[in-house]
C-alpha positions in Angstrom: 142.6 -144.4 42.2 140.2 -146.9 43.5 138.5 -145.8 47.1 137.6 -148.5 49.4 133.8 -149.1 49.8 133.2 -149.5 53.6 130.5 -148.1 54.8 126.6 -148.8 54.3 126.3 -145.9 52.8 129.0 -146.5 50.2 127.9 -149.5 49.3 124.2 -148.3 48.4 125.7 -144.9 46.5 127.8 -147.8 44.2 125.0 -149.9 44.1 122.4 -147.3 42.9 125.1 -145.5 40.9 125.5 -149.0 39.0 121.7 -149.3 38.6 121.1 -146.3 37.1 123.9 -147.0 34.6 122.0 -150.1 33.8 119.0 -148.4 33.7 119.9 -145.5 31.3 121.6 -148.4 28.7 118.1 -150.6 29.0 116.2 -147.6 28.1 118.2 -147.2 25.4 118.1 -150.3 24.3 114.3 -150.3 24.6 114.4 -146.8 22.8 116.7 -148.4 19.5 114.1 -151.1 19.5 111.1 -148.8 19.4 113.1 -146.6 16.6 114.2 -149.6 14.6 110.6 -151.1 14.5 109.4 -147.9 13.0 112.3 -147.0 10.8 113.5 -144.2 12.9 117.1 -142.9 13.8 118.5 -142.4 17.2 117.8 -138.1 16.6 114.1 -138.9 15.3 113.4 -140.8 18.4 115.0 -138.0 20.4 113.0 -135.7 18.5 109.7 -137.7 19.4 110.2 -137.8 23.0 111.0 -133.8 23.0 107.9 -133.2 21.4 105.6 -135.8 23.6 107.5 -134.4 26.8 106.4 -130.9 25.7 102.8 -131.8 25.0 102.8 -133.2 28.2 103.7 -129.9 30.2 101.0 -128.3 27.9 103.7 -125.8 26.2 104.3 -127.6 22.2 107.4 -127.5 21.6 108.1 -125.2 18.1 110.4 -126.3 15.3 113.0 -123.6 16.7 113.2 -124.9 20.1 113.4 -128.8 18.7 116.8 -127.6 16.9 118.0 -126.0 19.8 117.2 -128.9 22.1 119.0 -131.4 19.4 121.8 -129.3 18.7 120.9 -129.5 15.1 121.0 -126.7 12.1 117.3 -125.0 11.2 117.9 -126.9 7.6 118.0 -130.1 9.8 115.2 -130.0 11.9 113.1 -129.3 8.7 114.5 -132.2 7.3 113.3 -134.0 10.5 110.3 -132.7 10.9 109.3 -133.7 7.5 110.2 -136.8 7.6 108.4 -137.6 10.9 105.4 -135.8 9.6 105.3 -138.1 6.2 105.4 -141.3 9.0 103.2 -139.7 10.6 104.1 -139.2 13.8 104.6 -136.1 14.5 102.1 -133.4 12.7 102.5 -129.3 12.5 99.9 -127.2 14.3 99.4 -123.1 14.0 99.8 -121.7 17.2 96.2 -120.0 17.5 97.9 -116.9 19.3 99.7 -116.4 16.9 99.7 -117.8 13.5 103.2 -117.5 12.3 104.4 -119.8 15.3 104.3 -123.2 14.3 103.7 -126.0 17.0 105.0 -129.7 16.6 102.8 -132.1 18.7 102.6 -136.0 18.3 100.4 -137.0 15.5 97.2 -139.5 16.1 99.2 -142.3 14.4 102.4 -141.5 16.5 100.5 -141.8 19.2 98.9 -145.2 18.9 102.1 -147.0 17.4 104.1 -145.5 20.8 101.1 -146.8 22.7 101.0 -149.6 22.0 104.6 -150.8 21.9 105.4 -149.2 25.5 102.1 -150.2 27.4 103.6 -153.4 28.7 106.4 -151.3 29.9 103.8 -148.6 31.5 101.8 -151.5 33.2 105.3 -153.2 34.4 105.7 -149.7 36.0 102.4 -149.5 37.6 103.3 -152.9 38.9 106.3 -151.7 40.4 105.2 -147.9 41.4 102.1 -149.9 43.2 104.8 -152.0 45.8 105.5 -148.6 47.3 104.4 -146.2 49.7 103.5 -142.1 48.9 106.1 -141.3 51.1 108.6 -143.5 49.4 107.4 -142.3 46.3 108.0 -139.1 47.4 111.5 -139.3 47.9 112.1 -141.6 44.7 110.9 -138.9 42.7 113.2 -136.1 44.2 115.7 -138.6 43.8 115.2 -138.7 40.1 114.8 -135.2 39.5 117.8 -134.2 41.4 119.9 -136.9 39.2 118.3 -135.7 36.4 118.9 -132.1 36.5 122.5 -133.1 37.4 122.7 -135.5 34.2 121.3 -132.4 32.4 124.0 -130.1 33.8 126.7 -132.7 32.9 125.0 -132.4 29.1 125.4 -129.0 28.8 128.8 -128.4 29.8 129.8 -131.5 27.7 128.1 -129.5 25.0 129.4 -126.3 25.5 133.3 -127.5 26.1 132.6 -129.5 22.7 134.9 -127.7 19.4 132.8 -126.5 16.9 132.9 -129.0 13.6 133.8 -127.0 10.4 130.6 -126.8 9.0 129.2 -124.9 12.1 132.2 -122.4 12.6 131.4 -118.7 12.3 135.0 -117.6 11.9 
């Protein structure tokens, strides 16, 4: 049933509600067009961005973890992981602590081709980040980790409340 939108308040939560709809489908849009660009699929790009957001907490992400982060079989993520390493983007790294791990990190050539498509987008975000205060910053960024750990959340449950397809029944 549609709710009346009255109040200040309710009026910003619809407005920021609709500009973070519009900012996850421009993202994706930017996403496909990175992907396409470099003859990558919607997973392999999802793939990418696990593996560049792991090297960035400084804990690689291992084949294993990829799958499980994908939803994807082990026989899959091989698949992917060997077709991102012939483009060369991704490469596969012995853990040094122990050398049966493997370690997937982003790949010199991934690296530069990523680069340089989204440093026009990185700068345009400087631009932007640089018209606000640290304080405001502040609260834009528990802002978007609150939404984002919700979104997450949302993911999960969608996942889990998801029927199993044929192939992956254990029955």
């Amino acid at each position: 049933m549609y709710r009346r939108r009255d109040t200040r308040r309710d009026l910003l939560i619809a407005e920021i509600t609709a500009e973070l709809r519009r900012y996850g489908v421009d993202a994706q849009h930017v996403g496909h067009a990175f992907a396409g660009q470099h003859g990558l699929n919607v997973t392999d790009l999802q793939a990418l961005i696990a593996v560049m957001d792991a090297e960035l907490t400084g804990a690689p992400i291992t084949p294993g973890r990829l799958g499980e982060h994908l939803g994807i079989s082990s026989g899959s993520v091989t698949a992917l992981i060997d077709r991102l390493e012939r483009a060369g983007h991704i490469r596969r790294d012995r853990d040094p602590t122990d050398r049966r791990r493997v370690l997937l990190r982003y790949a010199d050539r991934g690296a530069a081709l990523a680069m340089d498509f989204f440093r026009p987008l990185g700068e345009r975000t400087d631009r932007v980040m640089s018209g606000f205060r640290d304080d405001e910053l502040e609260v834009v960024y528990r802002f978007i980790t609150a939404m984002g750990a919700s979104l997450r959340e949302h993911r999960d449950m969608v996942r889990a409340a998801r029927p199993e397809s044929p192939r992956r029944r254990t029955d």
